[in-house]
BAFI-3210 file (N, C-alpha, C; in Angstrom, 3 decimals, decimal comma, padded with zeros to 6 digits):
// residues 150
n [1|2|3|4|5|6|7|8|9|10|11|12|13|14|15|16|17|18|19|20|21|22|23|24|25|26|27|28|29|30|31|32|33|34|35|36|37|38|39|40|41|42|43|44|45|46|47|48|49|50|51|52|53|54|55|56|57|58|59|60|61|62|63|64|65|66|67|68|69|70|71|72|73|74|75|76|77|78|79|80|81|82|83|84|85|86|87|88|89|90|91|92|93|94|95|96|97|98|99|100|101|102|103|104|105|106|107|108|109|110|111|112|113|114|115|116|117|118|119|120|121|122|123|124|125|126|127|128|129|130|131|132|133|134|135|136|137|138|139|140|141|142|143|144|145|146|147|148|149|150]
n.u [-115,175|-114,843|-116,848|-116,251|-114,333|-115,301|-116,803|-115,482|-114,248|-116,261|-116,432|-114,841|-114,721|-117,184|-116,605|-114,882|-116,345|-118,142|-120,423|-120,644|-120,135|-122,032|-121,308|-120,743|-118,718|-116,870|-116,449|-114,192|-115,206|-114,005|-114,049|-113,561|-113,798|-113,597|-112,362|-113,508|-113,516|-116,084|-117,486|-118,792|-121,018|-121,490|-123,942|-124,685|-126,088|-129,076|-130,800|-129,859|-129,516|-132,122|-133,201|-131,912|-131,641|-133,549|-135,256|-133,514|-132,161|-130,401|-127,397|-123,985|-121,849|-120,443|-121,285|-122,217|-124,560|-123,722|-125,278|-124,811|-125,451|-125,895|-125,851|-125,927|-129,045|-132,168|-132,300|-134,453|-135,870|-137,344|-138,554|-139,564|-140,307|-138,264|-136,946|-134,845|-133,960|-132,633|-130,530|-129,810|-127,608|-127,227|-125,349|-122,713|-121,083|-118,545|-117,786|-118,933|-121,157|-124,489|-126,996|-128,603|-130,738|-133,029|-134,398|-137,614|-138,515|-140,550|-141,488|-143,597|-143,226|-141,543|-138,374|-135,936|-133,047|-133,195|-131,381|-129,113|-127,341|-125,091|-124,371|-125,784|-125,708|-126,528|-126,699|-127,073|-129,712|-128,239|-126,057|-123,918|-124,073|-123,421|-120,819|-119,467|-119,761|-121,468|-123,429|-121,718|-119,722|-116,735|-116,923|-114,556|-113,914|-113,304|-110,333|-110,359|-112,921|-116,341|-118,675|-121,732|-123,966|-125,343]
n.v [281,349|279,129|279,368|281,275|280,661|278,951|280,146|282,393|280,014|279,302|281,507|281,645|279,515|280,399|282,985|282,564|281,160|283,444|283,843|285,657|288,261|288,259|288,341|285,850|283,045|282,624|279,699|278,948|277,554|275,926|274,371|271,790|272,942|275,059|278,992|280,353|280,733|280,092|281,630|280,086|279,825|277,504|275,389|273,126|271,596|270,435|272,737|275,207|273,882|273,771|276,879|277,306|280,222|281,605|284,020|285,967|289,117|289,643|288,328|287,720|288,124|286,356|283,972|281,797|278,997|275,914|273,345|270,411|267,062|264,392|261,848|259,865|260,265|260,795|264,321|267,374|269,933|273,483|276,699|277,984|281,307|282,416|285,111|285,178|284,535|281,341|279,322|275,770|272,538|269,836|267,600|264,583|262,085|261,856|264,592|265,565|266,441|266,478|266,878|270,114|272,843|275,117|277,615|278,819|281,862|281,660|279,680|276,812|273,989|271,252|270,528|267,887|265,632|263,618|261,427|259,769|261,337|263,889|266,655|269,878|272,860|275,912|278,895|282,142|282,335|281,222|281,538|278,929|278,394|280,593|280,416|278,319|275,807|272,313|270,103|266,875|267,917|268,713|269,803|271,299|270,909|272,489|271,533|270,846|268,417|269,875|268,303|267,040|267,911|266,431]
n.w [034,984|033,660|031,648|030,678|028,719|027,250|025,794|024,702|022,747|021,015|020,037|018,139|016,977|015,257|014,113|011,777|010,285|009,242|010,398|012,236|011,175|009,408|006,871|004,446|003,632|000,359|-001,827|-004,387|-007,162|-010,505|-013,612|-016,254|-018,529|-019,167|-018,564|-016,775|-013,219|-010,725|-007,553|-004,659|-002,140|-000,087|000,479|002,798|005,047|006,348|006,837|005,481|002,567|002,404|002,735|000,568|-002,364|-001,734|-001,270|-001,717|-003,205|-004,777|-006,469|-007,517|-010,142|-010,820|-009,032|-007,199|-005,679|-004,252|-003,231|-001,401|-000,970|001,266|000,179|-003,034|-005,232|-006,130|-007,789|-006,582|-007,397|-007,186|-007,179|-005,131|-003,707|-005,035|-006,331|-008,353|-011,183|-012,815|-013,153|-013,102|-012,223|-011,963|-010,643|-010,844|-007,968|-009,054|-009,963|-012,496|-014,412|-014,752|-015,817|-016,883|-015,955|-016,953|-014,470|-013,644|-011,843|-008,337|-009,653|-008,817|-009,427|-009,627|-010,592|-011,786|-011,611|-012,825|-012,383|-009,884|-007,930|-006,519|-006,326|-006,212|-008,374|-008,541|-010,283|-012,405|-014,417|-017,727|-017,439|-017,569|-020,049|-020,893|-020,756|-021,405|-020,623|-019,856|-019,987|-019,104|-018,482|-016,083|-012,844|-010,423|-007,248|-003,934|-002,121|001,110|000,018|000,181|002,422|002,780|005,890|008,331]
ca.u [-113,962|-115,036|-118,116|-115,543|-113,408|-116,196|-117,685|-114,156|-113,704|-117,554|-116,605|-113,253|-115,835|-118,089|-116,278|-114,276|-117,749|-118,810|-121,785|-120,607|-119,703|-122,915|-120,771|-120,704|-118,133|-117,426|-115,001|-113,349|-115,151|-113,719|-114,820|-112,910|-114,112|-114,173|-111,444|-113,926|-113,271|-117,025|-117,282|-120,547|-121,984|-121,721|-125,609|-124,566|-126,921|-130,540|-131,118|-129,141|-130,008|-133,935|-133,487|-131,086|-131,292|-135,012|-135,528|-132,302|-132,517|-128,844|-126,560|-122,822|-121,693|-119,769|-121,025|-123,585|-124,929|-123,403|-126,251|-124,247|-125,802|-124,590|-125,608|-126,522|-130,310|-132,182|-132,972|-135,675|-135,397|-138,224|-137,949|-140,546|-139,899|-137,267|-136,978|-133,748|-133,575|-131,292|-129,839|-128,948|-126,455|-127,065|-123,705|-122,651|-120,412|-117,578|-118,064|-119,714|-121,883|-125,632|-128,316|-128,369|-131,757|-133,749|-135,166|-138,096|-138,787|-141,199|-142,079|-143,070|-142,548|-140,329|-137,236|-135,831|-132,466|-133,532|-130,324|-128,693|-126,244|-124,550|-124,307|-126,589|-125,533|-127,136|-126,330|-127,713|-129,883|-127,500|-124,219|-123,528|-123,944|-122,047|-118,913|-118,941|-119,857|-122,175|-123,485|-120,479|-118,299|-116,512|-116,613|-113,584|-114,478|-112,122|-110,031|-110,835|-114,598|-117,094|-119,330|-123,225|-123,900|-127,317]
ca.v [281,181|277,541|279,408|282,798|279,853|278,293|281,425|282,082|278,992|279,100|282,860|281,009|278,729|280,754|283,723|281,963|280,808|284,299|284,309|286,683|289,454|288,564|288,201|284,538|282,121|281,768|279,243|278,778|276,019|275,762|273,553|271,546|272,764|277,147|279,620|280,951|280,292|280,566|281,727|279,458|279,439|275,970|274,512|271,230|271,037|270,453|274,112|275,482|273,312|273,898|277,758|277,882|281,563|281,983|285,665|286,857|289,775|290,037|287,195|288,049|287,739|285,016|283,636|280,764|278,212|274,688|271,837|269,132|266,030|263,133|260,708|260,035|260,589|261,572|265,392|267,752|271,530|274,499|278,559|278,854|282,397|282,557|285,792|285,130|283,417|280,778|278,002|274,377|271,922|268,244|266,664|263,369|262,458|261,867|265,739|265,157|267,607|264,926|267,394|271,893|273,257|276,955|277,643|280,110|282,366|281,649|278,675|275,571|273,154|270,155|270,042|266,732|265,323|262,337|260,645|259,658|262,868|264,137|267,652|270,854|274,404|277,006|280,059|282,692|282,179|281,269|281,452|277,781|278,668|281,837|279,938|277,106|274,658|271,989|268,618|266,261|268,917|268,659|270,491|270,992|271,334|272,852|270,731|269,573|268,362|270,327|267,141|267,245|267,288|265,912]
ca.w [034,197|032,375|031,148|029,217|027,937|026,321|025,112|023,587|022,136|020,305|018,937|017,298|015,590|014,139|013,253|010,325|009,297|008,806|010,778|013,616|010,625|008,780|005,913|004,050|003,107|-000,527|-002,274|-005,697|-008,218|-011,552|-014,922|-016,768|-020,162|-018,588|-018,112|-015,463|-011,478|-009,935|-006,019|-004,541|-000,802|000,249|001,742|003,245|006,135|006,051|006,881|004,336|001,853|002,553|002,258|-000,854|-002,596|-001,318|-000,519|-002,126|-003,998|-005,396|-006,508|-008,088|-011,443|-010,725|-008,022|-007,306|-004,233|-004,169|-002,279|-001,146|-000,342|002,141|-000,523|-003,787|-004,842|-007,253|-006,556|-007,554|-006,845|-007,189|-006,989|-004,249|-002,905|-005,099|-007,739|-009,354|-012,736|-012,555|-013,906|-012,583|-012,809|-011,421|-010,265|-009,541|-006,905|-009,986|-010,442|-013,764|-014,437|-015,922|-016,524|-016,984|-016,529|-016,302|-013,559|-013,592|-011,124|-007,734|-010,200|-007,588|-010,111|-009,467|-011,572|-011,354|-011,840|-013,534|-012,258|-009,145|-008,143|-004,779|-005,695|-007,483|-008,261|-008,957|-011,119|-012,842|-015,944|-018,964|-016,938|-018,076|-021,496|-021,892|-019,801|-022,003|-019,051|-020,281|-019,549|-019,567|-018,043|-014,847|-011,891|-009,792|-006,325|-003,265|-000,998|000,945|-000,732|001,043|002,346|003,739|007,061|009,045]
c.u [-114,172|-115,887|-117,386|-114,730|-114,230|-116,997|-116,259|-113,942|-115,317|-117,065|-115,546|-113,989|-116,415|-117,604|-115,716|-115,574|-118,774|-119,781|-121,824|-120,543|-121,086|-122,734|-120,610|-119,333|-118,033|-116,235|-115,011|-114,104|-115,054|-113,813|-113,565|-112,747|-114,053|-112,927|-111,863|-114,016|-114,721|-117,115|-118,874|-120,377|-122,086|-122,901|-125,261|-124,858|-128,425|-131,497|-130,845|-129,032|-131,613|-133,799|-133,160|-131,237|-132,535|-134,884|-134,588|-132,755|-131,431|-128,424|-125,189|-122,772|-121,677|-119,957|-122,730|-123,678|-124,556|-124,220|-125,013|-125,164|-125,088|-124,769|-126,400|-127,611|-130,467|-133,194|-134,004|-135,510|-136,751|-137,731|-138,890|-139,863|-138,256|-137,222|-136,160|-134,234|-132,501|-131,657|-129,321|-128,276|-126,709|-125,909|-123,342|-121,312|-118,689|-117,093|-118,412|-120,886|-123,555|-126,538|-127,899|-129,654|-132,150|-134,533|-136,010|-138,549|-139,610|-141,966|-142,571|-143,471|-141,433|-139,154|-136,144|-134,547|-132,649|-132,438|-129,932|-127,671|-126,082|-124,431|-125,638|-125,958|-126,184|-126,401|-127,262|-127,905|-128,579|-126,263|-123,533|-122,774|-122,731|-120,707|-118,909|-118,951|-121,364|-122,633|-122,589|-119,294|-118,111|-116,212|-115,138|-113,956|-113,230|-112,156|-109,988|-112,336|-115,597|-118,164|-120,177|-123,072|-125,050|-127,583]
c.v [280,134|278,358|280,483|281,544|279,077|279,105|281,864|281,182|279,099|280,433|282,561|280,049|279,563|282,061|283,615|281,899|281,755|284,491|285,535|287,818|289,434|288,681|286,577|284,179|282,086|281,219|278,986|277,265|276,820|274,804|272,959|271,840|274,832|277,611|279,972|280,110|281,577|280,446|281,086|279,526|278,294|275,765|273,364|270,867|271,323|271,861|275,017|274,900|273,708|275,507|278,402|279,235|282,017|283,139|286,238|287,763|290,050|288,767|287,373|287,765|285,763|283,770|282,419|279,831|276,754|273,944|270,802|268,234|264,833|262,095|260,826|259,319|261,231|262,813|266,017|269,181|272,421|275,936|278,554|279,985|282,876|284,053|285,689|284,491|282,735|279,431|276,960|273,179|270,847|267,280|265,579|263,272|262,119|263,747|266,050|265,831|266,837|265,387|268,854|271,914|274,181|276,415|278,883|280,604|281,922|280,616|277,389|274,034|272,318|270,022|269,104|266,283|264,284|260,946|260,576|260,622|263,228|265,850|268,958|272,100|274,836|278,576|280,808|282,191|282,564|280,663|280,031|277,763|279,497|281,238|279,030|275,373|273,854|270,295|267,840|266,770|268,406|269,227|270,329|271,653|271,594|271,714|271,338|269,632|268,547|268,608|268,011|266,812|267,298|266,537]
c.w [033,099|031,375|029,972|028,555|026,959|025,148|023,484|022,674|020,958|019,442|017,971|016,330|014,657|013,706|011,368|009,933|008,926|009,355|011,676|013,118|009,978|007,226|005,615|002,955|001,104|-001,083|-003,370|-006,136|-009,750|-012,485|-015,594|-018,242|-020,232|-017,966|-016,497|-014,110|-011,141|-008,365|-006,280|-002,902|-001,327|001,166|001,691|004,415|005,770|005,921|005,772|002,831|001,573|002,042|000,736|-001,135|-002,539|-000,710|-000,659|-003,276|-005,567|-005,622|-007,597|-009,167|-011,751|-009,787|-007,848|-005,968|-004,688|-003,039|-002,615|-000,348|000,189|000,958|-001,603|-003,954|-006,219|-006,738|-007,525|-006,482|-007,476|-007,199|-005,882|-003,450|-003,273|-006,742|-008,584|-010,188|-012,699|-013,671|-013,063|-012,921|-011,206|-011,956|-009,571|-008,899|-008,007|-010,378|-011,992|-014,052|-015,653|-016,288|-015,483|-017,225|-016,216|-015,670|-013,781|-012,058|-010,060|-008,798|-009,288|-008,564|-010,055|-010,572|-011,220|-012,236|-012,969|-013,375|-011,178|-008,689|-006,737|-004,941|-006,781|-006,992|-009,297|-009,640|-011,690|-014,177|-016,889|-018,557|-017,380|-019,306|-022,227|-021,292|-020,536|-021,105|-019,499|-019,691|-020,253|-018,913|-016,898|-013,881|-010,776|-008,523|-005,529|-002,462|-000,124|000,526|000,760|001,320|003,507|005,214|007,794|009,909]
res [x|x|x|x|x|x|x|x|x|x|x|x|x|x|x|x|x|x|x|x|x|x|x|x|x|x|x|x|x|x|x|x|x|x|x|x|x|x|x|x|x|x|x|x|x|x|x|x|x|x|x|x|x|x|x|x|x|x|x|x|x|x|x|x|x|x|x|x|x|x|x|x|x|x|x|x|x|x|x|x|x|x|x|x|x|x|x|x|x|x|x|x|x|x|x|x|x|x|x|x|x|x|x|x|x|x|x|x|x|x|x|x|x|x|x|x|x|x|x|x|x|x|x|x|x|x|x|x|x|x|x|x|x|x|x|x|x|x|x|x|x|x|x|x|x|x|x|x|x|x]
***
């Protein structure tokens, strides 16, 4: 009896979190400078963070991966095993959007914040550009603020 109540209570967790459908989470960030509202997958555990959009084949119009970190750092990101073309956006914990850069493909090349920053998203090559979303801009993140977890 303890052991179905526990079982119950674990499938009440992780259904919301999409894993039990195999379907993923995505939530509403919007710009302060962009009509457009982008959906992102939140990575804010070490796991999820480590794989980012590695071995994805697909990725939405609109839609992009938010890294949250527990603290700010200065970060540095790669494509290994990654085919998309993308674009990134190093964010500090102000949502301040301090450096936009291409990413190329399965490149393993360090691309490096150059600044202290708590969050990075990812997008498809350009998407910055054509939205009007630029360094300086500000991200508006959902409440409550997704935060890293160890």
């Amino acid at each position: 009896m303890k052991n179905s109540y526990l079982l119950k209570m674990l499938l009440l967790l992780v259904i919301p979190l999409g894993c039990a459908s195999g379907t993923t989470n995505l939530y509403p960030v919007s710009f302060d400078t962009s009509a457009i509202t982008l959906a992102v997958e939140i990575a804010n555990t070490p796991g999820t963070r480590q794989q980012g959009l590695m071995g994805r084949e697909t990725l939405g119009e609109n839609q992009g991966m938010l890294f949250v970190f527990p603290q700010d750092q200065v970060l540095q990101f790669w494509m290994k095993n990654t085919s998309l073309p993308l674009s990134i956006a190093y964010i500090d914990r102000q949502g301040i959007i301090r450096r936009i850069k291409d990413l190329e493909p399965f490149d393993l090349t360090p691309v490096s914040s150059d600044a202290f920053v708590r969050y990075a998203l990812e997008v498809h090559r350009g998407w910055f550009e054509e939205n009007g979303v630029q360094e300086g801009s500000r991200i508006i993140l959902p409440e409550p603020r997704p935060r890293a977890q160890l």
